[in-house]
C-alpha positions in Angstrom: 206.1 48.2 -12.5 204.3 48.6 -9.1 202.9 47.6 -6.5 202.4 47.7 -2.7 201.6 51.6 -2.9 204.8 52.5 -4.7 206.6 52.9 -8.0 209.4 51.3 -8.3 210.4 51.4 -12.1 208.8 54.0 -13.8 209.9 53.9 -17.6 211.3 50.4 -18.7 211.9 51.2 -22.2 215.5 52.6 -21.5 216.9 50.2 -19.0 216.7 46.6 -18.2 214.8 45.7 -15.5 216.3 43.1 -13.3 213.4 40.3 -11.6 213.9 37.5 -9.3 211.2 35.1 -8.3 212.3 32.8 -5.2 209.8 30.1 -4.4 210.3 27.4 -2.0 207.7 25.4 -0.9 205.0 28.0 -0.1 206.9 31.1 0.2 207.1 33.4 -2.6 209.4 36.5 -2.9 209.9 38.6 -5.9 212.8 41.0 -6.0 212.3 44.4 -9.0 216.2 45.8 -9.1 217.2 43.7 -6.3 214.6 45.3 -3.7 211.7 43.5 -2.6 208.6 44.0 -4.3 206.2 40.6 -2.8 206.6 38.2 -0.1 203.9 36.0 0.6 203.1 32.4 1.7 200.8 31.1 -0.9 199.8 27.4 -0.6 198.1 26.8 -4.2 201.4 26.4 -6.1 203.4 23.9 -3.8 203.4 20.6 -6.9 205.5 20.6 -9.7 204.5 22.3 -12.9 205.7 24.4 -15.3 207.0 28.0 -15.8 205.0 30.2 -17.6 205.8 33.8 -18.7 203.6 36.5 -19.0 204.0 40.5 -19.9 200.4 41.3 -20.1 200.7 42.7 -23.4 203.8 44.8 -23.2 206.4 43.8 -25.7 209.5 42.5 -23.8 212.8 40.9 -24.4 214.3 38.3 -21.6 217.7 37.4 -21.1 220.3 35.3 -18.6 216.5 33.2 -17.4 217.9 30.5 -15.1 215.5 27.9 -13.2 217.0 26.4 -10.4 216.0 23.2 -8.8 217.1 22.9 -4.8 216.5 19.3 -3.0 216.8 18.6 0.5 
């Protein structure tokens, strides 16, 4: 995994990589081992719609996936 200029896992085949995706309204951070790998305000996504999950062709196993739901 990378991005921004740096590495920040660079052999996921022996350890589990930990993601989390918080999106509310039109922000959009995604934490790689709990440090921050995107933050950005991104408009296109603000209706409701599904979850989709993609590894771009690597073989991966998913575990503890929790979606949670905030209303204010």
């Amino acid at each position: 995994l990378a991005g921004m200029n740096e590495v920040l896992v660079k052999d996921t085949k022996e350890q589990w990589t930990k993601l989390r995706f918080d999106i509310f309204d039109t922000n959009i951070r995604i934490w790689v081992n709990d440090h921050l790998h995107i933050n950005r305000i991104d408009t296109r996504f603000r209706d409701k719609g599904l979850v989709y999950l993609h590894s771009f062709g690597t073989h991966v196993q998913i575990r503890d996936f929790a979606v949670y739901r905030f209303i204010l």
